[in-house]
C-alpha positions as CSV (number, residue, x, y, z in Angstrom):
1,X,22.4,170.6,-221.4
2,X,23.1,174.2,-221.4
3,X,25.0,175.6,-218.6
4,X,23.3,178.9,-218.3
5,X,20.8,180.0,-216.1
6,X,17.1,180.4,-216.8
7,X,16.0,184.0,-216.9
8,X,13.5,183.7,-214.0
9,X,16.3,182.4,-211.8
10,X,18.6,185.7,-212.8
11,X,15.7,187.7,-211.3
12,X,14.9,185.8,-208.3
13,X,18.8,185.9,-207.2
14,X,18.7,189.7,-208.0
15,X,15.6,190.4,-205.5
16,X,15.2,188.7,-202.3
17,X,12.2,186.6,-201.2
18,X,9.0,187.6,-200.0
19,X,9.4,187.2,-196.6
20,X,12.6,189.3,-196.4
21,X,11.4,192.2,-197.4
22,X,8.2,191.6,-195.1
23,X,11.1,190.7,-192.4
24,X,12.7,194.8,-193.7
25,X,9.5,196.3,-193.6
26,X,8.7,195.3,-190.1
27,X,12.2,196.2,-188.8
28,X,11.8,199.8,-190.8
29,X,8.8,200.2,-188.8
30,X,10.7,199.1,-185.6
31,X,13.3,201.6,-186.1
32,X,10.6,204.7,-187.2
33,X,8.9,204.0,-183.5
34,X,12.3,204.2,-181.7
35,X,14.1,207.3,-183.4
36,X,10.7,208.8,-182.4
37,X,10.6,207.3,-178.7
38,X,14.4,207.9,-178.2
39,X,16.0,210.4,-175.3
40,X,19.1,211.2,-174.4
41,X,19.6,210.5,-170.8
42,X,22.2,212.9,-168.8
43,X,21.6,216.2,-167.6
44,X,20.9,218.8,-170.4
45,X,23.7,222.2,-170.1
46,X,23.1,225.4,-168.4
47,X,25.9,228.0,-168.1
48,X,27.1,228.1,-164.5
49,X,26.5,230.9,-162.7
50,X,28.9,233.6,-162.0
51,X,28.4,237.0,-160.8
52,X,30.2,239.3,-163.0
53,X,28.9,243.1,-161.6
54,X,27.1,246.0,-163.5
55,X,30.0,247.7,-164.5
56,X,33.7,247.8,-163.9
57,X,35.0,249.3,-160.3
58,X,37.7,251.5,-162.1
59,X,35.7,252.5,-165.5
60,X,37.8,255.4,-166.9
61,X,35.0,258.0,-166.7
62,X,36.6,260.4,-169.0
63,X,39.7,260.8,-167.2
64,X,42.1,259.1,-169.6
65,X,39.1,258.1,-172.5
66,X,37.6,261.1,-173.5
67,X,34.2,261.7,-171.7
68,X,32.1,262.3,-175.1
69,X,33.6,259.1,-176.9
70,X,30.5,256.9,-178.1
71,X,30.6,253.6,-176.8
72,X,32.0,251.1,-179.5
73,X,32.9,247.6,-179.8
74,X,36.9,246.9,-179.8
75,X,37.5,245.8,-183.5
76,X,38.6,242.7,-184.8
77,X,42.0,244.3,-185.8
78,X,42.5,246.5,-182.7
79,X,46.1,247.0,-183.6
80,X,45.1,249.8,-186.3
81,X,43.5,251.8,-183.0
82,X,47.4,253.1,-182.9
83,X,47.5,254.2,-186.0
84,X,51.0,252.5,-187.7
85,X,51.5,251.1,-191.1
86,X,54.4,249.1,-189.6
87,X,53.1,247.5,-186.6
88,X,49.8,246.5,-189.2
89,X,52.1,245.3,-191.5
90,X,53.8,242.9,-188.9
91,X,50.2,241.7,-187.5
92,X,49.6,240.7,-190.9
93,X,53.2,238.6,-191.3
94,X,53.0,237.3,-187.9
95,X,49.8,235.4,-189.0
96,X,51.4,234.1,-191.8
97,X,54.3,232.6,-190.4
98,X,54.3,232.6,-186.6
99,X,54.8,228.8,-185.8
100,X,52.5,228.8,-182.3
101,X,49.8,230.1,-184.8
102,X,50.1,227.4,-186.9
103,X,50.4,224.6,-184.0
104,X,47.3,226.3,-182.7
105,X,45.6,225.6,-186.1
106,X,46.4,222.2,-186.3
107,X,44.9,221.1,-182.7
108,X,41.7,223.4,-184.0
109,X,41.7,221.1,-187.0
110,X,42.2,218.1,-184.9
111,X,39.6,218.9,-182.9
112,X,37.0,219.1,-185.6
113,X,38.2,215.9,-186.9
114,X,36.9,214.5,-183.6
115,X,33.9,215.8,-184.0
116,X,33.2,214.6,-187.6
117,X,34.4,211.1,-186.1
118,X,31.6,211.5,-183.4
119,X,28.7,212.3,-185.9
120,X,29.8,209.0,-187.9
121,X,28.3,207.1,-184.8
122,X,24.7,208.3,-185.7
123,X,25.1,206.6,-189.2
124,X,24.8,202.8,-190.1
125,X,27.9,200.9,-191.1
126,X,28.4,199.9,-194.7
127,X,30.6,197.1,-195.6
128,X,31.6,194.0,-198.9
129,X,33.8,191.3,-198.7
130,X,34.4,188.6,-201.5
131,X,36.7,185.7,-200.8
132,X,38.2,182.5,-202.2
133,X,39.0,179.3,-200.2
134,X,40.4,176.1,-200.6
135,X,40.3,173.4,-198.6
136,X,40.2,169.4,-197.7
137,X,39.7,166.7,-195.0
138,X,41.3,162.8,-194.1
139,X,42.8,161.0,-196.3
140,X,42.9,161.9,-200.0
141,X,40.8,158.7,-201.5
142,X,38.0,160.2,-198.8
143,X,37.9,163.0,-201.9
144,X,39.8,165.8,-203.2
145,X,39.8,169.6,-201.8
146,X,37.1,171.8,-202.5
147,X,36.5,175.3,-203.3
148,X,34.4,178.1,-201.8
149,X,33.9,181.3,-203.1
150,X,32.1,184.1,-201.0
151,X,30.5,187.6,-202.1
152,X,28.5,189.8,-199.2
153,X,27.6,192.7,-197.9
154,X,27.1,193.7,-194.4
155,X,25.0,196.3,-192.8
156,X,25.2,197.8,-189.0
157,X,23.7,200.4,-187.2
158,X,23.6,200.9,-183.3
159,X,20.4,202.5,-182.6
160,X,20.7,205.8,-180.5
161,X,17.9,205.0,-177.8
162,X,19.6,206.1,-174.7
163,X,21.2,209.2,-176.5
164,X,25.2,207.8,-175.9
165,X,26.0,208.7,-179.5
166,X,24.0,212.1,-179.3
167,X,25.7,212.8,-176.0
168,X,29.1,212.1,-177.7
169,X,28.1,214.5,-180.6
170,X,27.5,217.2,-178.5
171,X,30.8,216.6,-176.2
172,X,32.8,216.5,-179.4
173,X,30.9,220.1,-180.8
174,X,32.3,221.5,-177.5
175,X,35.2,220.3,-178.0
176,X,35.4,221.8,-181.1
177,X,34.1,225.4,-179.9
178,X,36.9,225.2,-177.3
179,X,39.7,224.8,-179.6
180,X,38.0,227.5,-181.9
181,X,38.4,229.6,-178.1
182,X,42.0,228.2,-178.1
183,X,42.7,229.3,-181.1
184,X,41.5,232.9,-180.8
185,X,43.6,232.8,-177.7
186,X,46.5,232.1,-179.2
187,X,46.1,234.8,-181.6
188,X,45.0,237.0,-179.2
189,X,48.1,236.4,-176.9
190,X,50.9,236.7,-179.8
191,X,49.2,240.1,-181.4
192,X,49.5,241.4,-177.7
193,X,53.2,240.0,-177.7
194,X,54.2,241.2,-181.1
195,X,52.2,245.0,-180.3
196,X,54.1,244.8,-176.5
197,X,57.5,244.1,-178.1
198,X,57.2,246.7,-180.8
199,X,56.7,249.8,-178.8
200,X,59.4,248.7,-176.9
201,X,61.5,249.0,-179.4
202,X,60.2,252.0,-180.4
203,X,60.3,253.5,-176.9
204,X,64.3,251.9,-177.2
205,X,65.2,253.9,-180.1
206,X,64.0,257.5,-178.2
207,X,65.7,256.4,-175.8
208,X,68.8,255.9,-177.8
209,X,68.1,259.3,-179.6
210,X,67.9,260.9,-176.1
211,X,71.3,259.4,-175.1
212,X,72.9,260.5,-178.0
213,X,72.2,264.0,-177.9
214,X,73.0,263.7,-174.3
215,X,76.4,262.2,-174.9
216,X,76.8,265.3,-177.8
217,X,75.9,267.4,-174.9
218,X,78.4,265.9,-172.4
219,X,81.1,266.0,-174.8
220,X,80.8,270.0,-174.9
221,X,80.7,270.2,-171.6
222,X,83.8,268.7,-171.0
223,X,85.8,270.4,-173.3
224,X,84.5,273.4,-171.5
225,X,85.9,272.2,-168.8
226,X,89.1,271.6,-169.6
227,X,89.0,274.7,-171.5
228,X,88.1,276.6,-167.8
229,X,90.9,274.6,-165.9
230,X,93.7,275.5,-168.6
231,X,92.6,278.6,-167.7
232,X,92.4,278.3,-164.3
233,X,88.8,279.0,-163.4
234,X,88.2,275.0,-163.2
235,X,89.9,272.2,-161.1
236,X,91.1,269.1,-162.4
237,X,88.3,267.5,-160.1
238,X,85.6,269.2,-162.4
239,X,87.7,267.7,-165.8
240,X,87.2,264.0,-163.4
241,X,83.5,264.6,-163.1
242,X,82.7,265.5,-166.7
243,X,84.5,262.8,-168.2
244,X,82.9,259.9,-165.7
245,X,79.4,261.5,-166.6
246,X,80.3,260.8,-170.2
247,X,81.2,257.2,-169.5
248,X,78.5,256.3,-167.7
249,X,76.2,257.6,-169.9
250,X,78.0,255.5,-172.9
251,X,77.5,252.8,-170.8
252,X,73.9,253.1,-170.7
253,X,73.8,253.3,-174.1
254,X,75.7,250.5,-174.7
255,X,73.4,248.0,-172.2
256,X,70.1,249.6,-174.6
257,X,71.3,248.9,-177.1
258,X,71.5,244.6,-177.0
259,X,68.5,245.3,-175.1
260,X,66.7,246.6,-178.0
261,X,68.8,244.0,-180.2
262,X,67.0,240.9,-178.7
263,X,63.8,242.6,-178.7
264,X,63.9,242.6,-182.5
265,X,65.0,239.0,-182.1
266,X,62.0,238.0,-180.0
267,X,59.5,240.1,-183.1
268,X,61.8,238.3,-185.4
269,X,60.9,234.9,-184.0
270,X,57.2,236.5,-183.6
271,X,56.9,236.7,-187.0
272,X,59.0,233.0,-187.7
273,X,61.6,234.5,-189.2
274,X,65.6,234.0,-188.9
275,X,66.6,236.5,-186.4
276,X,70.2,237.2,-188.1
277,X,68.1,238.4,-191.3
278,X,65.7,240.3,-189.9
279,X,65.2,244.2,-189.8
280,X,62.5,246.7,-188.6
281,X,61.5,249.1,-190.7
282,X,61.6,252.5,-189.8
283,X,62.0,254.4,-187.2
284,X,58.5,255.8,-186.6
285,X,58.5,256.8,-182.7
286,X,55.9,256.0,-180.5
287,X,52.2,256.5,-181.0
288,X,49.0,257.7,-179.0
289,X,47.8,256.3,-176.9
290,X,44.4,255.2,-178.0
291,X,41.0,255.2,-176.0
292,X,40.2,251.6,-175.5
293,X,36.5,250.8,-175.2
294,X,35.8,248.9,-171.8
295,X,32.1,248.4,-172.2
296,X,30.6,245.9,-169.8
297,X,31.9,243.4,-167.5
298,X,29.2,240.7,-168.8
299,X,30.8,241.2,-172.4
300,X,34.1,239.1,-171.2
301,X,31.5,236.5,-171.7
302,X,31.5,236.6,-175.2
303,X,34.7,238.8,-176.2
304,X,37.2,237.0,-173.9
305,X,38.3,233.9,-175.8
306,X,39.3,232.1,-172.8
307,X,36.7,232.6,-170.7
308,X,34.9,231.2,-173.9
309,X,36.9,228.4,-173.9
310,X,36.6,227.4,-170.4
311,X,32.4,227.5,-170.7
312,X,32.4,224.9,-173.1
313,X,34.8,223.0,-171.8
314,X,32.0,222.8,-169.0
315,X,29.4,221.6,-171.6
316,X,31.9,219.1,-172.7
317,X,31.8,217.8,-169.3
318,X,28.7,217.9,-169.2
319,X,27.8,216.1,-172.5
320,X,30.1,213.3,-170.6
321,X,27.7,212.3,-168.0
322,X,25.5,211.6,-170.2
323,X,27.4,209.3,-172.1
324,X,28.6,207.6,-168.7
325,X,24.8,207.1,-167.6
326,X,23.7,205.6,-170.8
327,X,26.2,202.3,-170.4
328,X,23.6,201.5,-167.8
329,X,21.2,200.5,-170.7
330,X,21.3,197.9,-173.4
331,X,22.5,198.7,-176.5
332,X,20.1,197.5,-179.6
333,X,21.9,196.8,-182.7
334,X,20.5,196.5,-186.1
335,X,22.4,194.3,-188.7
336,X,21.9,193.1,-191.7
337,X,23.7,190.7,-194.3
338,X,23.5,189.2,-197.6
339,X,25.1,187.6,-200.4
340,X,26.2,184.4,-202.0
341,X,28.3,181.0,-201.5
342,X,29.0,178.5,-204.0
343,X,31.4,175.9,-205.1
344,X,32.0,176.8,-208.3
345,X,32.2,180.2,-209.8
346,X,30.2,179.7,-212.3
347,X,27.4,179.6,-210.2
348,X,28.5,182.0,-207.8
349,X,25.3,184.1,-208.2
350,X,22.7,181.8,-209.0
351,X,19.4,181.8,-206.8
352,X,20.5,178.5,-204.6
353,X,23.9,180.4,-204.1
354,X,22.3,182.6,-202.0
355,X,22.1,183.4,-198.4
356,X,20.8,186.8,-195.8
357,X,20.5,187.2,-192.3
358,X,18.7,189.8,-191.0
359,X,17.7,190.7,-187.1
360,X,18.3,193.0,-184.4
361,X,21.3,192.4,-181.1
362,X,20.6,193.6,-177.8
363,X,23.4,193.9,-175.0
364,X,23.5,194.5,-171.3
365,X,26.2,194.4,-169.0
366,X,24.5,192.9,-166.0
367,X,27.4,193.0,-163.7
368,X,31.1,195.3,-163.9
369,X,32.2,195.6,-160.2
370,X,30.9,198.9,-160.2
371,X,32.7,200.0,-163.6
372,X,29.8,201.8,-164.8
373,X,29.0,204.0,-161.5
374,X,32.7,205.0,-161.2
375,X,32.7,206.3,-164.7
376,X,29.3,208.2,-163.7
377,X,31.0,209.7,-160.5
378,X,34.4,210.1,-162.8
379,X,32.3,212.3,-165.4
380,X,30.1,214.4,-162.6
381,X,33.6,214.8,-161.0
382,X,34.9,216.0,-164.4
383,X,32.2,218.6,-165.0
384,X,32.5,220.1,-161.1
385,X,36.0,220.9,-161.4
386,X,35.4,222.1,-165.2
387,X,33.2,224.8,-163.8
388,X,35.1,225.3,-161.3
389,X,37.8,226.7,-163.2
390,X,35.3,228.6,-165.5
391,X,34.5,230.6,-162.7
392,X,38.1,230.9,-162.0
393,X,38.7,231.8,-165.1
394,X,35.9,234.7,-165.4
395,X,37.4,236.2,-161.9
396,X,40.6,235.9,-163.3
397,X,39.7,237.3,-166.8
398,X,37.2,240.6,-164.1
399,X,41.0,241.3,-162.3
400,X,43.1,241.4,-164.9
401,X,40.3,244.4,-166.5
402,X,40.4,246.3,-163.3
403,X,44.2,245.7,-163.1
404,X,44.5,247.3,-166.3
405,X,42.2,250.1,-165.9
406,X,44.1,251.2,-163.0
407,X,47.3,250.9,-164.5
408,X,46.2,253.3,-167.6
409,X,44.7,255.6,-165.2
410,X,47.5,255.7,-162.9
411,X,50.2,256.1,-165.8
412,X,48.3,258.7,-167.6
413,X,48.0,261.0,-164.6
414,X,51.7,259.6,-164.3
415,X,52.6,261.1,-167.4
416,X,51.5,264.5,-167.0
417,X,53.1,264.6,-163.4
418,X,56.5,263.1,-165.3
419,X,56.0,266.2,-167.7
420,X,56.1,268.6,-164.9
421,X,59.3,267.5,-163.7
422,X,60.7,267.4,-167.0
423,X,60.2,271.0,-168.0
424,X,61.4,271.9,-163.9
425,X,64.8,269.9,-165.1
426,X,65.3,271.4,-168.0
427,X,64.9,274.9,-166.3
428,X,66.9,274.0,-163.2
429,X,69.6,272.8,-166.0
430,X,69.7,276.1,-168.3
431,X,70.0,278.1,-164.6
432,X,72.7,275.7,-163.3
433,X,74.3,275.7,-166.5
434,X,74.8,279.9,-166.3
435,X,75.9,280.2,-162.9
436,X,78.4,277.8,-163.6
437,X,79.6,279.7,-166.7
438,X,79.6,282.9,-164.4
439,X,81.4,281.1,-161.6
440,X,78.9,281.0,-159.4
441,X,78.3,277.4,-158.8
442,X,81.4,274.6,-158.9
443,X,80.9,271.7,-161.5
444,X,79.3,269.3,-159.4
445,X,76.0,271.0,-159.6
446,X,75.7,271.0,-163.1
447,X,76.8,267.1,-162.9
448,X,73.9,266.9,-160.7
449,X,71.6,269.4,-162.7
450,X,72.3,267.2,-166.3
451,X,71.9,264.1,-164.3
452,X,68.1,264.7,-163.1
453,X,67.7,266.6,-166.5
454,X,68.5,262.9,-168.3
455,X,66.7,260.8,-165.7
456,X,63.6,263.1,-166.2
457,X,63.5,262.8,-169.9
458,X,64.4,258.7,-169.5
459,X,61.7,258.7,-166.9
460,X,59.2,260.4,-169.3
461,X,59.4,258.3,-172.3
462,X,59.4,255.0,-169.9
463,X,56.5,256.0,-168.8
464,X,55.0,256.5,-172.5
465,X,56.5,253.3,-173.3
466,X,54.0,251.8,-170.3
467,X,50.9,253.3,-171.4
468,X,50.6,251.5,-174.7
469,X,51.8,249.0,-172.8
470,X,49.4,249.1,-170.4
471,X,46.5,249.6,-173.6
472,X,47.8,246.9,-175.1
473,X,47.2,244.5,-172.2
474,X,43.8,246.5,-171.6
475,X,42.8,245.5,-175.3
476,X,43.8,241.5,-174.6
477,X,42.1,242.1,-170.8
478,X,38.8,243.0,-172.5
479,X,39.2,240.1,-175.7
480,X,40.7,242.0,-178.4
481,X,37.9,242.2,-180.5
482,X,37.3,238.0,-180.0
483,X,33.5,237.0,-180.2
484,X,32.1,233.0,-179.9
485,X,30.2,232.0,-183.0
């Protein structure tokens, strides 16, 4: 007697009886009436409400931006507003190498790895096992061991009814938004550093220039001196005053200098790069000062990428409540499993070998000591003090605008009254200088004269220096060309 199978029985092990698949068909139609009958409990998102005014209290209106200047969007590389190939080319190193940036990346890409992970839960589960076993009972005349081999598949899915898994989804896209908003922060922030710490440099090396002619300058002037007292028309008290003036201003030049050394270490480090190696190219000055486009308050919205962040960080919370309120309902589980079980392998897949199970699992928690309300009032908690510091965050992001504008403003009409007293120093010097050559004044007024002469220049480039500055921290004030997707 032949060992093999009939043909018939190979086909009614490889499809399953009538009544499962009358048993599938009626839990198809099951599931078709409660996707379509499913909601998602928990309050649906709105924004919170924050009043963000018309239009900013200190708008430039022409008085530092010029007055016909179109209105424009601040672009996505706002750095090339200054016009210099050097800082563009750092920008564009920094966001290859800076190691923040990169950190920054990898909690974005973590983030949307939690959101894949959430959308998994709308899905069925998919599993196979096979196994082997081997065993035996009392004594061994009762009859030897036995053999069992196993082969099945399982199939799982929890259906959505209350909306927990939707709920999650959505809480996990938020997420996901908000580390994009991180992310844009964090590049926001270090182009703002980087631009910050390079016209500090910049304004370092002027400075440096200045002192050097100065020191050239006070040099002469004390061999003059000397040259008047051998002659007798000078006291040795004029000789003391020239040569401290000198020192002091060597001095100065000496403390700017490692000053300006560890702001090319903190670029260096900017850019993740060894300080000891690196250099700055050039020596290119400092630029204009560009005109920044404010726009409208109701933009920071949109272009600030914390502000951004913070909003859905609110609709995170707020996804959460929903996932809290729908552990108040039963969960309905769909599963599914089939395979075969025989004694001998040779007839592991025969038709009597076979075996399915097939039905739906519901679950309620009918009593948790008041688990499920505390995680309710733990989410709604959550989402108050979320939007809380959204609306923080939005007055935060409206002060540090105005704070700006008035800076700029204040240092550009600054400027022009620092350029005043410059040219009145220089003049006072060149007059000072002459009477003293003519013996009409004693030394200590030109000490005095070349003294507010050097503070007034120093005093005019600082103040240079602070505009961009002060741009700069307008540009990352207003989102530097940020935008949510």
């Amino acid at each position: 007697m032949s060992d093999r199978a009939p043909p018939h029985a190979l086909a009614d092990a490889a499809s399953p009886p009538a009544s499962a698949r009358r048993a599938v068909r009626g839990l198809l139609a099951v599931i078709a009436v409660l996707a379509v009958s499913a909601c998602a409990v928990g309050p649906d998102y709105q924004r919170p409400a924050q009043d963000v005014g018309t239009a900013y209290g200190h708008a430039p209106e022409g008085r530092w931006i010029p007055a016909d200047t179109p209105p424009r969007d601040l672009p996505a590389d706002w750095w090339t507003l200054y016009g210099d190939g050097v800082l563009n080319d750092l920008m564009a190193r920094m966001s290859q190498g800076n190691l923040d940036l990169a950190r920054a990346e990898a909690q974005y890409r973590e983030a949307r790895a939690a959101l894949d992970s959430a959308r998994a839960g709308l899905f069925p589960t998919v599993g196979a096992s096979g196994s082997m076993t081997r065993s035996g009972q009392g004594a061994p005349q009762a009859g030897g061991p036995s053999d069992t081999y196993n082969l099945s598949a399982t199939a799982s899915w929890e259906v959505d009814l209350w909306g927990r898994v939707r709920r999650g989804v959505e809480a996990a896209r938020a997420g996901e938004q908000a580390g994009a908003a991180d992310l844009g922060a964090m590049r926001l922030s270090l182009r703002s550093a980087l631009a910050q710490a390079y016209f500090g440099v910049r304004a370092s090396q002027l400075q440096d220039a200045l002192l050097a002619r100065t020191l050239d300058e006070y040099a002469r002037a004390l061999e003059m001196t000397r040259n008047r007292m051998a002659a007798g028309v000078a006291s040795s008290a004029d000789v003391a005053a020239a040569s401290a003036q000198l020192d002091q201003t060597r001095a100065q030049r000496i403390r700017l200098g490692w000053q300006r050394a560890q702001q090319i270490h903190a670029i260096a480090v900017l850019l993740g790069e060894v300080p000891a190696g690196f250099r700055l190219a050039g020596d290119a000055g400092l630029p204009a000062v560009p005109g920044v486009p404010v726009g409208v308050p109701s933009a920071l919205l949109l272009r600030r990428p914390d502000v951004a962040g913070a909003e859905r960080r609110v609709a995170q919370a707020n996804a959460r409540i929903g996932v809290a309120q729908a552990a108040w309902f039963p969960d309905l589980t769909l599963s599914a499993q089939g395979g075969y079980r025989a004694a001998e392998f040779a007839s592991w897949i025969m038709t009597p070998a076979r075996f399915w199970t097939l039905g739906p699992t519901l679950a309620l928690s009918l009593f948790d000591g008041g688990a499920r309300a505390a995680a309710v009032a733990s989410a709604r908690a959550a989402y108050d003090a979320q939007a809380a510091a959204y609306r923080k965050t939005v007055l935060d992001a409206l002060r540090e605008v105005e704070d700006a504008l008035v800076q700029s403003q204040a240092l550009a009409e600054e400027q022009a009254a620092r350029d005043r007293a410059l040219a009145a120093a220089r003049e006072t010097l060149r007059q000072v200088t002459n009477q003293y050559r003519a013996g009409l004044v004693d030394y200590l007024s030109v000490v005095q004269a070349q003294a507010s002469a050097l503070s007034a220049e120093q005093a005019s480039l600082d103040v240079r220096a602070e505009r961009l500055t002060a741009s700069t921290q307008l540009i990352a004030a207003l989102g530097g060309g940020y935008a949510l997707n």
